[in-house]
C-alpha positions in Angstrom: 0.0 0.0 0.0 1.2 3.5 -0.5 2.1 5.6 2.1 -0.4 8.6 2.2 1.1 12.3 2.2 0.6 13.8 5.2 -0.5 17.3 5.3 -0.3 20.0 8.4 -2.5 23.0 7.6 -2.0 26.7 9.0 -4.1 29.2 7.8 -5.0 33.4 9.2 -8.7 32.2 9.7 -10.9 29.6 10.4 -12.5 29.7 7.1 -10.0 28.6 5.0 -8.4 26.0 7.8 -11.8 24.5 7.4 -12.3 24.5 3.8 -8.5 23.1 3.1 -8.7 20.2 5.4 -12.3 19.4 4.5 -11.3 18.7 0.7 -7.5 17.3 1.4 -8.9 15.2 4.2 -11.3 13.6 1.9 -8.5 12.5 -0.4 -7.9 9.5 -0.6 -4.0 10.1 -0.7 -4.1 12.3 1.8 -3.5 12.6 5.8 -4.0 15.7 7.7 -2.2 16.1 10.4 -3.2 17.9 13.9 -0.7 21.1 14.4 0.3 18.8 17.4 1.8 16.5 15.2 3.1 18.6 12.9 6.5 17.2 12.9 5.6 13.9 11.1 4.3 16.2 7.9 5.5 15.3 4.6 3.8 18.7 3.3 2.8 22.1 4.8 -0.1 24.1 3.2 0.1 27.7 5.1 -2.7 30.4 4.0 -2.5 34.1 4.4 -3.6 37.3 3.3 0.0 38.4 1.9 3.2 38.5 2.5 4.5 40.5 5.9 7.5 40.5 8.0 5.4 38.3 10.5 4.2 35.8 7.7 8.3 35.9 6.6 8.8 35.2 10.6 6.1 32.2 10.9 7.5 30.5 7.4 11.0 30.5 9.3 9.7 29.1 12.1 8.0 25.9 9.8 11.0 25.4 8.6 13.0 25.2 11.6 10.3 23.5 13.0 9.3 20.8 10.5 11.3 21.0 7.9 9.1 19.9 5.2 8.5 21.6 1.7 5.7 24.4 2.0 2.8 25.2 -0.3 1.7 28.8 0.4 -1.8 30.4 -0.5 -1.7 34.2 -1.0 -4.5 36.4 -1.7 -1.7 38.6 -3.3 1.1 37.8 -4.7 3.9 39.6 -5.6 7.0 39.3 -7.5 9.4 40.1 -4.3 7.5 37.6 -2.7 8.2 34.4 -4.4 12.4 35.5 -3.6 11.9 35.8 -0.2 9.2 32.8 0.4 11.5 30.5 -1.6 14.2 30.9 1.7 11.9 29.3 3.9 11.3 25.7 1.7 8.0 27.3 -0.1 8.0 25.5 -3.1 4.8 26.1 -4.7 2.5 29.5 -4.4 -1.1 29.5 -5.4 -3.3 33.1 -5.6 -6.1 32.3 -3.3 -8.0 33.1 -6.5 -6.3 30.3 -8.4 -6.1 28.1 -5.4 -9.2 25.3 -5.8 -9.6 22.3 -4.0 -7.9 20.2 -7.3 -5.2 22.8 -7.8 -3.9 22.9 -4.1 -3.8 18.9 -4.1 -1.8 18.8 -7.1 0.5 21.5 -5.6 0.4 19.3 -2.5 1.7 15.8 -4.3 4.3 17.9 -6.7 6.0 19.4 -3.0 5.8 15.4 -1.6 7.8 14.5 -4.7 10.0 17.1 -4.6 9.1 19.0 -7.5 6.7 22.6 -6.9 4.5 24.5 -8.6 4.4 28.6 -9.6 2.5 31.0 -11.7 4.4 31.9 -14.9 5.7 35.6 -14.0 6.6 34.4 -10.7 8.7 31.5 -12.7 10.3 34.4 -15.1 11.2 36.5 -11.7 12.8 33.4 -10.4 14.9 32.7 -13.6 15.9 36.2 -13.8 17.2 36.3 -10.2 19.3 33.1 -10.8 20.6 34.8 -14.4 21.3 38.0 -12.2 23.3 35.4 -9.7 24.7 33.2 -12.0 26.6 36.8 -14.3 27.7 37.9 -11.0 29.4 34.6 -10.3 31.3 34.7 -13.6 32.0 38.7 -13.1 32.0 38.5 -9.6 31.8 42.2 -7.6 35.3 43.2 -6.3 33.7 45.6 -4.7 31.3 42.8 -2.7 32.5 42.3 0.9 34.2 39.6 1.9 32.9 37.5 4.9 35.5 35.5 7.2 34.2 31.8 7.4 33.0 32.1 10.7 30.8 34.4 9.4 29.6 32.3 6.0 29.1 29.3 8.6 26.7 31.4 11.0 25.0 32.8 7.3 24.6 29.5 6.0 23.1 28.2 8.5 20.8 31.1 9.1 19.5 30.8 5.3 18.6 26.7 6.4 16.0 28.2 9.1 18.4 27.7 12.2 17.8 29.7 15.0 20.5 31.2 17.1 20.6 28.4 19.8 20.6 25.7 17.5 23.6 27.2 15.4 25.4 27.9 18.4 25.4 24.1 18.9 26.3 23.2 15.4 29.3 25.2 15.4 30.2 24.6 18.5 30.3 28.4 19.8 28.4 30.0 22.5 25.0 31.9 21.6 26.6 35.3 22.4 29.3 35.1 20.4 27.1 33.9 17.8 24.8 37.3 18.3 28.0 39.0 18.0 29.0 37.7 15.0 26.2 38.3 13.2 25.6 41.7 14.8 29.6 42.7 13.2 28.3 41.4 9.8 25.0 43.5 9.9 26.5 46.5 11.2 29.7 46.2 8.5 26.9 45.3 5.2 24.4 47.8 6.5 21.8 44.8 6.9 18.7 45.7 8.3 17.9 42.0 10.1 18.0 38.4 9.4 16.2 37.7 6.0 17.5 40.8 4.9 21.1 39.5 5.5 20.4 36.3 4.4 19.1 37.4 0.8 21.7 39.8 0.5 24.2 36.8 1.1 22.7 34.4 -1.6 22.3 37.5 -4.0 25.7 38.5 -4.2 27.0 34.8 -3.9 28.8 34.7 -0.8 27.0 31.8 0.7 
């Protein structure tokens, strides 16, 4: 028998918590999980209104948390979105206008096998971002900073949804000088906080 994909769903309201795990619970090839046992999911399906510093916060969380692939449900979705969503493990974005039952399924079973699913011009935004990356690795930026490796260790890290306990641990270091490295590298880059640091990392290709 094959193993059924199982699903944790988070969502801003109570509407559309009910309405996801009404139709993917009635899948045959589907299990939905209870948030309690969130850590088992193959899948997570997170809805929200659109895209905020706390939604950016939450997503980091998941994956820290659970570590599976996410399938994300905006009412709006914009360009800067999908580069800043696609940090956290979202691999598939549906418009909440776009997103039916059949649709979110189908998004749900492409993130199980590893593959995702995104509208066309978020695709093109994507594919320019890694052309903008890919020129800037063959002409790389002398005037880019350099970071010691400490500092591309504590980055790297970061960008995998580790928070500052857990990467203390994994390097061996104590939190505080963790804080303190990462506090040098914001303060030297002008970074603003911790996705902001991490994106300008991968953008310029020093992690």
């Amino acid at each position: 028998m094959v193993e059924r994909v199982r699903v944790v769903v988070q969502t801003a309201d109570h509407l559309s918590m009910a309405g996801l795990t009404s139709y993917l619970g009635s899948r045959a090839e589907i299990e939905v999980l209870d948030w309690d046992r969130r850590t088992r999911a193959h899948v997570v399906v997170v809805a929200v209104d659109r895209m905020s510093p706390e939604v950016l916060t939450e997503l980091r969380r998941v994956a820290a948390d659970i570590g599976a692939p996410v399938v994300l449900v905006l009412d709006e979705v914009g360009e800067k979105d999908v580069l800043a969503a696609v940090e956290y493990r979202v691999v598939a974005i549906l418009p909440r206008t776009a997103a039916t039952g059949e649709r979110v399924l189908r998004s749900v079973l492409a993130a199980a096998s590893g593959g995702g699913v995104m509208p066309p011009s978020l695709v093109a935004e994507l594919l320019r971002h890694v052309e903008r990356l890919q020129r800037e690795l063959v002409s790389p930026d002398t005037s880019v900073p350099k970071l010691t490796p400490r500092e591309a260790d504590v980055l790297r890290l970061m960008a995998d949804g580790l928070g500052t306990a857990e990467i203390a641990g994994r390097l061996c270091y104590s939190e505080r000088t963790i804080k303190n490295v990462f506090y040098g590298l914001t303060t030297r880059l002008n970074l603003r906080n911790r996705p902001h640091a991490v994106a300008y990392a991968l953008r310029k290709g020093m992690i």
